[in-house]
N, C-alpha and C positions, 0 to 999 in steps of 0.2 A: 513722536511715536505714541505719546500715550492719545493721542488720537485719532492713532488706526488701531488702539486696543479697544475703541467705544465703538468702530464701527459695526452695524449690522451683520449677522451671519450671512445672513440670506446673500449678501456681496461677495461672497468668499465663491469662486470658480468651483462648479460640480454641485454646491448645494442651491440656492433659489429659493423662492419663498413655499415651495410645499415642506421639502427638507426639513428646512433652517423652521416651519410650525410643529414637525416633530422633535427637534432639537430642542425646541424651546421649553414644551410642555414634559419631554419625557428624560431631559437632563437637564432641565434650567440654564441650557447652551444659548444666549444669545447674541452675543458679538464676537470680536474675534479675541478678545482676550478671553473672555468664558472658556472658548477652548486652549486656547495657550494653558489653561490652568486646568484645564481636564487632562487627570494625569492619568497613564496606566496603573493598574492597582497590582499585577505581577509581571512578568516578563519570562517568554521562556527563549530557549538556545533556540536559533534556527540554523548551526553551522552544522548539525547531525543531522544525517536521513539515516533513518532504519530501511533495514530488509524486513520484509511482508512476514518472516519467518522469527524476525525479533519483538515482535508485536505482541503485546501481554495487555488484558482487560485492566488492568491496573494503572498501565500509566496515564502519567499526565498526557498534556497537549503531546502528539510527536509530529514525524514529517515524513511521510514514503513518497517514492519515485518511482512512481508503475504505468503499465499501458491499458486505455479502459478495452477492455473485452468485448462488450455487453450492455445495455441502455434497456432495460424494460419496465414500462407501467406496471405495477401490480394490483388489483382490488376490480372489483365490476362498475362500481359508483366513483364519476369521473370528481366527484365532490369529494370523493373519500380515499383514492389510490395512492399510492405510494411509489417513488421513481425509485429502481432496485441496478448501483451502477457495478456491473464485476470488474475488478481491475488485477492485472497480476506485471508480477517483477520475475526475477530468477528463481525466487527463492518461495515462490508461491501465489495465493489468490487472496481477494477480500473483499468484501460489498460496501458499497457507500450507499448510504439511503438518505433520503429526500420526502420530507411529507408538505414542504410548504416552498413554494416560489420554483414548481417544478418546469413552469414554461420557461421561463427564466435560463435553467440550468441548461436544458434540453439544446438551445439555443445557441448557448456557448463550448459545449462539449459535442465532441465527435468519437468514432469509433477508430481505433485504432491509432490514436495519437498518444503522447505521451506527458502527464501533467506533475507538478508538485503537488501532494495531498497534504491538509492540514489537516489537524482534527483529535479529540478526544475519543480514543476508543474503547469499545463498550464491550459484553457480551450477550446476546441473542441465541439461544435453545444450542445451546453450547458451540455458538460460529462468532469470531470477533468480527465485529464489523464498526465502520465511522458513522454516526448523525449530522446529517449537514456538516461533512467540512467544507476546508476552503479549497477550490481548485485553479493551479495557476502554469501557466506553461512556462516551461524553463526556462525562456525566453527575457519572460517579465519578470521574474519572480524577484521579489525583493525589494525594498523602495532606494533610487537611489541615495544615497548620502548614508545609508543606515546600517550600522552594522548586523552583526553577528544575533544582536540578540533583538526579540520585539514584543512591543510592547502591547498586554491585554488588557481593554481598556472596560468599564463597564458596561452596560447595556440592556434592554430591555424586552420583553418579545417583541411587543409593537415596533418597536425599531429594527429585529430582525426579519419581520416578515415584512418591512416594506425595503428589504435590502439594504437596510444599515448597518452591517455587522461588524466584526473589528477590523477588517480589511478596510470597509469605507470612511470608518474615523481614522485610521492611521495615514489614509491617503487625503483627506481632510486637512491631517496633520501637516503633513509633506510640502501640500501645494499654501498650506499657511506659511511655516516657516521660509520656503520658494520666496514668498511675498515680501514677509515680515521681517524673517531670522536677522537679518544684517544690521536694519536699524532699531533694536533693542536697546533703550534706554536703560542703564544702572540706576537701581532702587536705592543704594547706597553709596557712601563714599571710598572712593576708593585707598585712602588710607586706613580707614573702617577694615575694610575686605581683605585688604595688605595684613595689617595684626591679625586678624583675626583666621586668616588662611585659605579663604574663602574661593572659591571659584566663582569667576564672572556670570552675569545670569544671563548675556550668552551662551556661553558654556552649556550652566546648567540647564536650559531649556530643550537645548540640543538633545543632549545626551538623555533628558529623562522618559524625550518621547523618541528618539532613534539613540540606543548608547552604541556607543565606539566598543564597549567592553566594560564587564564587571566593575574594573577600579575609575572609570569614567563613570559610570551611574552614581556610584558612591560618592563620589566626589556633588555630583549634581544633587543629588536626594539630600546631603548634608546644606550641600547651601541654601537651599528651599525651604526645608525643615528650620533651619537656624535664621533666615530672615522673618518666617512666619511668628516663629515663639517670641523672635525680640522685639519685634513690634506692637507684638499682645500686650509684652511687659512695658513697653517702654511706654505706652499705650495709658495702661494700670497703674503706672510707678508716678508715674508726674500726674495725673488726677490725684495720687495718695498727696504727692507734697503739695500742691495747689490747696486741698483741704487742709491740711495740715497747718500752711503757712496761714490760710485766710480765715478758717474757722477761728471764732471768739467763742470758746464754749464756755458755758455756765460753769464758775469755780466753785466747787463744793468743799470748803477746808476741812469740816468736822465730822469725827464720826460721834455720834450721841447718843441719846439717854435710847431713844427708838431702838437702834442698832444691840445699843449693850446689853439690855433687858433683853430682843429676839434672841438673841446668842449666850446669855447666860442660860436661858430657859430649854434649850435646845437638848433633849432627851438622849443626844450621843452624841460623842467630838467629830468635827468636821474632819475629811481625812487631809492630810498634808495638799494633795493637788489641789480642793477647793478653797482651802488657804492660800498658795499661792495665786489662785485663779482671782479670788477677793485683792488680794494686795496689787495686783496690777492693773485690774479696775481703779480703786482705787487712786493710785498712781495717777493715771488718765484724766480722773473728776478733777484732781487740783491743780491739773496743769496749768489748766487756761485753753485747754486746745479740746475742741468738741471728741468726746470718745466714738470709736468705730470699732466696735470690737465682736471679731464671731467668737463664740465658744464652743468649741467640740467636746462633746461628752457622748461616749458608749453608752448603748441602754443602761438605763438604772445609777448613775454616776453622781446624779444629785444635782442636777444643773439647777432644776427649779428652784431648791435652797439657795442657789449660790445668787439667781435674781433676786428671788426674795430680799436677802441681804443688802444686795448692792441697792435696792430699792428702796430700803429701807436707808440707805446712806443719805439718799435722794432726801426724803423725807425733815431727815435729821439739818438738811439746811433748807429745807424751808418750799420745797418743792414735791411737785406731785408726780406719782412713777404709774406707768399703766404697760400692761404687760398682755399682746395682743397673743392669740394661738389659731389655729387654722382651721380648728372644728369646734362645735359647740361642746361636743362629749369632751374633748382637750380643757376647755375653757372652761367647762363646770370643773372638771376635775382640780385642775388648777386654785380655783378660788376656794375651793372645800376643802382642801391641801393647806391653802395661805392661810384663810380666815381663824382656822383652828389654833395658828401659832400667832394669830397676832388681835382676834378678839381679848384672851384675857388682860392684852397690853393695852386696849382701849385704842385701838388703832383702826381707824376705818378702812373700807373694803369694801367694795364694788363687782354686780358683775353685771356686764352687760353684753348682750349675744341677739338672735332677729327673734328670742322668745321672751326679749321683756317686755313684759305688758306695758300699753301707755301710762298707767298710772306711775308706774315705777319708775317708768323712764324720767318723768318731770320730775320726781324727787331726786333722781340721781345726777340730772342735766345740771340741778341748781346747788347739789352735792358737789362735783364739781367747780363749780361757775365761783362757789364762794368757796372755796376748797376744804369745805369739811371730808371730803372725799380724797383719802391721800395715797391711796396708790386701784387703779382701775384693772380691772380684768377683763378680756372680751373679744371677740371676734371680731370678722371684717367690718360690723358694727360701731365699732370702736373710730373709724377714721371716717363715718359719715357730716355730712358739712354741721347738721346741727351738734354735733359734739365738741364742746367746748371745753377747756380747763382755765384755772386760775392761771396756773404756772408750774407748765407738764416740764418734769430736767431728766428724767428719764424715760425713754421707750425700747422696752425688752418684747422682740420679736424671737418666736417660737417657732421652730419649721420654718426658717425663713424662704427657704426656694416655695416655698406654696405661695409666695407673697410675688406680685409686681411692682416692678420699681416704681410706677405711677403710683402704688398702694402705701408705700415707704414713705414715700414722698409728703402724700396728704399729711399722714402722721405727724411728718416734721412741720409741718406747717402748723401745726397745732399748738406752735410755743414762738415767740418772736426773736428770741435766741435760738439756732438748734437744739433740740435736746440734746445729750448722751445717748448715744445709740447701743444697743446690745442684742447680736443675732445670736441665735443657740440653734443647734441642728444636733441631732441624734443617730443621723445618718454618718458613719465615721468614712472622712472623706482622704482618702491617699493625700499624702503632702503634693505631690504635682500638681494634683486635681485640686485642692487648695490657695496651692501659688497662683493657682490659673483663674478661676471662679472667685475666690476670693482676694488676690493678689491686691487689693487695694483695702484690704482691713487687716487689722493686726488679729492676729489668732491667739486665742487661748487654749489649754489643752486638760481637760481631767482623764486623768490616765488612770484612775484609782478607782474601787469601788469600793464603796460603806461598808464599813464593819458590820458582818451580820450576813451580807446576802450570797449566800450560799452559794458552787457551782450547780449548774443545771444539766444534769443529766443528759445524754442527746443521743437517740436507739433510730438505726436504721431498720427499715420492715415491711415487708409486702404481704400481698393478698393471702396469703398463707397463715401468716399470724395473725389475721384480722379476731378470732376467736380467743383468744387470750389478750389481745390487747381488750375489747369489751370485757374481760374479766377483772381485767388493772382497774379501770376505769369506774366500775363497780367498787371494789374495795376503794379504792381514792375516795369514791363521795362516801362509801359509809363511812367514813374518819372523815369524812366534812371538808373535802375539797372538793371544787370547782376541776371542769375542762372548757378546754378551745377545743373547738376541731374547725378547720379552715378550708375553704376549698382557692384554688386559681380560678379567678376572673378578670384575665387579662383584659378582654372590650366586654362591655357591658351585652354589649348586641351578641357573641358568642354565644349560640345554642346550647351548644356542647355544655361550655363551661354549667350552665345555669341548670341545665339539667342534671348533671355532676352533683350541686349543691341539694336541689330537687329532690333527687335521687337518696343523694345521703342523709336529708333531712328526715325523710319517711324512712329511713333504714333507723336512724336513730330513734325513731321514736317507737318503731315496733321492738325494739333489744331494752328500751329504755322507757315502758311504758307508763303517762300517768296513773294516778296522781303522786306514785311513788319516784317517778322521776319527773321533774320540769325542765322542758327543755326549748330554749331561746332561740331566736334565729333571726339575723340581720345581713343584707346586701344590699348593694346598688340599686337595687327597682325597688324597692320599698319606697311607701311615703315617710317625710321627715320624721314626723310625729311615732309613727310604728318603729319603726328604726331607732328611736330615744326611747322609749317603751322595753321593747328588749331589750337595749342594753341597762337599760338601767336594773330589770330585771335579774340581768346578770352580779349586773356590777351590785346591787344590794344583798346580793345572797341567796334572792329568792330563787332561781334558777342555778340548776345543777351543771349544764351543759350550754354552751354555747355554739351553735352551728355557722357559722359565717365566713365570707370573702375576705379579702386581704382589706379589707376597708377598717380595722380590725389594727392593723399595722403602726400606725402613729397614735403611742402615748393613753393606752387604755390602762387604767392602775387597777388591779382587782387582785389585791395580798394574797387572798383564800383561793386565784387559783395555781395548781401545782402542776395542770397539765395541758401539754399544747402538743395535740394530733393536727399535724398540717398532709393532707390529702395530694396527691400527685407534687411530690416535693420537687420533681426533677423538673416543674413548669417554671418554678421561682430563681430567682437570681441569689445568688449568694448573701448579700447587700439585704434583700428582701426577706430571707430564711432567717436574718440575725435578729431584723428588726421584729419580727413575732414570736421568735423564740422569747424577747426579752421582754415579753409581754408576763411570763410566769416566773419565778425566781423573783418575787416581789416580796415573799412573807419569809418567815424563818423555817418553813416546811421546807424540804426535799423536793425538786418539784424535775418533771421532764420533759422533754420535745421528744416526738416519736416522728420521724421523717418517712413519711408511708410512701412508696414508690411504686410503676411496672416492676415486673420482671424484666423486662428490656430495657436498658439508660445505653446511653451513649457515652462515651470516654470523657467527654466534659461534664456531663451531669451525674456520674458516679465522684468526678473528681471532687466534685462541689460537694454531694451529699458526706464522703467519707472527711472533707477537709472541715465540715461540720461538726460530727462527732468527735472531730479530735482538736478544735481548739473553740475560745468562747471569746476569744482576740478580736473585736469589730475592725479594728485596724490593719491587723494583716488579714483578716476576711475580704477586706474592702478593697485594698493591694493586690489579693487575689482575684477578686470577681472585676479588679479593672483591668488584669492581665488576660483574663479569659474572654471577657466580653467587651474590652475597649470600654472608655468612659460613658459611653452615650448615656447607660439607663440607670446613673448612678446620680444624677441629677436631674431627672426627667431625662432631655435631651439635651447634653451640655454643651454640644459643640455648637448648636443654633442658639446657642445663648450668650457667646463671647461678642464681643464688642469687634471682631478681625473674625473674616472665614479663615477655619483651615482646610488648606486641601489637601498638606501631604503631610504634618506633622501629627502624630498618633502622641494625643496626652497620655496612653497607657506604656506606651514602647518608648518615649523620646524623652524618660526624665533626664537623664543627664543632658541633652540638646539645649534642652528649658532650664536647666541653672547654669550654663554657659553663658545663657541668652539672656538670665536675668541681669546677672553677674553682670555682662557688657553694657546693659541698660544703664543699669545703677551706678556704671562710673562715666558715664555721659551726664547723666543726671546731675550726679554730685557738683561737678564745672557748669554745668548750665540746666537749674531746674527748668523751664519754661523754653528752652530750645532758641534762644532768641540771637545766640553766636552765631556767624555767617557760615561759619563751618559745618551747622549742624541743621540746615536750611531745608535740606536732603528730608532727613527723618523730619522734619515738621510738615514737608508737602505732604511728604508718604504717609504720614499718619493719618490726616486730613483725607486721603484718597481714599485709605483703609476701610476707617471708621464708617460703616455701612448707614447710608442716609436714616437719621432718624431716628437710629436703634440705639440707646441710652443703655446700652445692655451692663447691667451693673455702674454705672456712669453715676456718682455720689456730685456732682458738681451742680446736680439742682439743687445742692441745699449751701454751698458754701459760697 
């Protein structure tokens, strides 16, 4: 079977190779499994037909049963006319219109017959009428085998004006399964399926593209969704123990004089959660078993200190610690951070980024090489071939999703042991989206914020207030604070956006005029050089204002400032509105976020902006903006980043499915890490089938 899942579309009855080239391109549809796996995304009832007279601009998809009237072209320009069809039942009349595939239509409808009408309908100068439904004669209507309900599947225009709409993939569907449905091979075993309760993927496949009924989709949807997650994990979970068992990691027993001296000199006590966060590091170094460890921390939580430390563990036996970050502004900051606490200890320091000049570089390469260099700072600079160390035992990666695995990887190569790994992300990621993305490293967690750092204010406000907030703004800097103000620049190429910025830049500087105000400004089209110029500007003090794009977002430290004006707030994701907010609340001033918006939001983007001002929680922030917007842009795009496609399981909607799913991994696992029992022969094909050629997505086994 699983060889007429690899067959060609184009072989599938009805479609052919022009079809089966728009398939390809405009759903990534190209065998017959691709569609077996393209699933409807809603479903609605087709056991109702309304009367003409029950028909409300609001509803959803419905169904009338009427007879057509009427067939006339409308418009003078045969390029540009519109087919205008009148139809009436008992209970009244309604137009269908037509602006595209009008010969088509004309072709198969006549006057005075009588058809099924599909379709979403609308209102027009106060007359409801349909767009493009579907028209079927009582006759046909329905596909056989399929129930009550049908299924809506995605689509595209280009697909609907070459008459591909959802009529033609659900009959697609039809004469696939005709073909297929019978000899469907089980993905799992059927003992597996027995415990676990599962419905056959016969069954399932049926039902999720033709259901029998509500409690049969469900049933289907469940077993799809729960094959998919367990295999992600099962996936994830035996890479964890493979590493696990097979890494020899460098054992670090002691902590020393480096460490005790950093930490007695430490100008406030660490709070409880970086303690803890320290001791299970720790734990990790002296095992013997190479560390993999993310650490999550909410803006401002002290992760950097808590590398620091553990680096400094690194150090204290005899090894060298280098701690990569994603931008140069990150990576100065960092070592201006570091250097400070650990110059007066005599402890060397490094930084290297694509602006060390050649001189520098040779003294640091051979810093380094003879390792008077003992812990490095630096961007993707840092894992170029000529970079060497004595004897690197730690490597602390910062933003790690900005990183590729191929980039990780170099890194590790950089020591003939693995090093100890340590990822930190500031992005607070929902526990599912965790288990998932990160499912094969142990997580750490700072839940606490440092003594000292105040809550941050957070004011919703639109075009109306704009004249007192420039008043705010004013008094702030005369008591000697700093502002953000931020614009959205979702694509770079976005006119709009950049004009937005443009716009507000020359706004600023006429309300905020030199030399009495200095006012900075950095985005995406800037050259490198000017772009480190103002910010640095900023970041020394000498600039009062800052004008900039979300580029702004990861890890800018500027204590002095107190305020962050973020411009069209309703553009930004929830995730994204946190991580700038925590850009201010850095000093022991008062400081605030003013979330400037239209007067018009939408029911998700007022939800967002008010769930804002009422909590400074990045965690249930994160929980919320994955329930609102699905996980995709919470990790760039996380779902093209898993090691297994999903097609129907939703990491925001399916947590409970995904600790089922782990849950049943984990005790497969536990009797046989390596799948090597004849029992379990099943899941090692399927994995193997899975795992998408080549994609190492998250995939830690090039280093163990």
């Amino acid at each position: 079977m699983a060889d007429i899942f690899q067959t060609e579309i184009k072989f599938l009855p009805g479609v052919g190779p022009k079809r089966a080239e728009l398939l390809s391109k405009e759903l990534n549809i190209e065998t017959f499994g691709d569609l077996f796996y393209f699933l409807p995304y809603r479903y609605v009832d087709k056991s109702r037909i309304y009367s003409i007279r029950e028909v409300q601009p609001t509803m959803a998809y419905i169904q009338i049963r009427a007879l057509v009237r009427s067939i006339n072209k409308i418009g003078t320009n045969p390029h540009n006319y519109r087919l205008s069809i009148i139809v009436q039942d008992g209970t009244g009349e309604m137009e269908l219109v037509y602006f595209k595939g009008i010969k088509w239509i004309e072709s198969k409808i006549e006057v005075g017959k009588e058809y099924i009408i599909f379709g979403k309908p609308t209102e027009f100068n106060g007359r409801i009428n349909i767009v493009h439904p579907e028209l079927t004669s009582p006759t046909e209507h329905g596909i056989p085998g399929a129930g009550t309900m049908m299924g809506i599947y995605p689509s595209t225009e280009r697909l609907k004006n070459s008459n591909i709409g959802n009529k033609a993939i659900a009959k697609m569907q039809y004469t696939l399964w005709e073909r297929c449905g019978q000899g469907i091979e089980e993905t799992l075993p059927e003992d597996f399926i027995k415990e676990h309760r599962l419905a056959s993927l016969q069954f399932a496949l049926q039902n999720i593209h033709f259901p029998a009924d509500a409690l049969s989709l469900s049933k289907a949807e469940f077993r799809l969704k729960f094959e998919e997650l367990f295999y992600l994990q099962l996936g994830l979970l035996k890479q964890r123990g493979i590493r696990t068992r097979m890494s020899n990691g460098i054992i670090m027993h002691s902590v020393g004089k480096k460490f005790t001296d950093c930490y007695n000199a430490l100008p406030f006590p660490l709070t409880g959660a970086q303690k803890r966060v320290i001791k299970e590091m720790r734990a990790d170094m002296k095992s013997g078993r190479q560390m993999n460890r993310l650490l999550q921390g909410d803006v401002g939580s002290g992760k950097t200190l808590v590398a620091l430390l553990v680096s400094l563990i690194a150090c204290d036996n005899g090894y060298q610690a280098c701690i990569m970050a994603p931008t140069e502004v990150l990576a100065q900051q960092h070592y201006k951070n570091i250097s400070k606490m650990l110059d007066p200890l005599g402890i060397r320091c490094a930084l290297l980024t694509g602006s060390t000049k050649t001189k520098e570089r040779r003294a640091l390469h051979q810093g380094l090489v003879d390792g008077t260099i003992e812990i490095l700072v630096g961007t993707h600079a840092v894992i170029e071939d000529n970079v060497e160390f004595k004897n690197l035992g730690l490597a602390v990666i910062d933003e790690q999703h900005r990183f590729g695995v191929e980039q990780r990887a170099k890194l590790w190569s950089k020591s003939q042991v693995p090093p100890h790994i340590m990822v930190m992300t500031a992005t607070p990621i929902p526990r599912t989206l965790a288990m998932t993305l990160y499912g094969d490293l142990d997580v750490s967690l700072l839940d606490e914020l440092p003594p000292g750092r105040k809550p941050i204010t957070t004011l919703h406000a639109t075009e109306s207030h704009r004249g007192r907030i420039y008043a705010f703004m004013k008094e702030q800097i005369k008591a000697g604070r700093q502002v953000f103000i931020v614009y959205p620049l979702i694509k770079e190429s976005e006119k709009m956006d950049y004009q937005n910025l443009e716009e507000g830049y020359l706004r600023i500087v006429e309300q905020f005029p030199a030399p009495e105000y200095v006012t900075a400004v950095v985005h995406g089209k800037q050259k490198n050089e000017n772009k480190e110029h103002d910010m640095n500007l900023f970041a020394s003090g000498r600039a009062h204002i800052l004008v900039a794009t979300s580029v702004i977002e990861v890890g800018v430290d500027v204590p002095n400032a107190s305020v962050m004006i973020i411009e069209s707030a309703e553009r930004f994701g929830l995730s994204q509105l946190h991580q700038l907010r925590g850009r201010v609340g850095r000093g022991s001033e008062r400081s605030y976020c003013i979330l400037m918006t239209g007067y018009k939001l939408s029911k998700e983007s007022r939800e967002r902006i008010e769930l804002m001002c009422q909590t400074q929680d990045g965690f249930q922030l994160a929980e919320a903006d994955m329930r609102m917007r699905g996980p995709g842009d919470l990790e760039g795009t996380v779902q093209s980043g898993l090691a297994i496609d999903l097609h129907i399981a939703n990491l925001a909607k399916d947590g409970p499915v995904l600790e089922e799913a782990r849950r049943a991994a984990m005790e497969i696992l536990d009797n046989d890490p390596l799948l090597e029992k004849p029992q379990n022969a099943l899941f090692q094909k399927q994995l193997k089938l899975l795992r998408k050629q080549g994609k190492e997505a998250r995939d830690y086994s090039v280093i163990s």
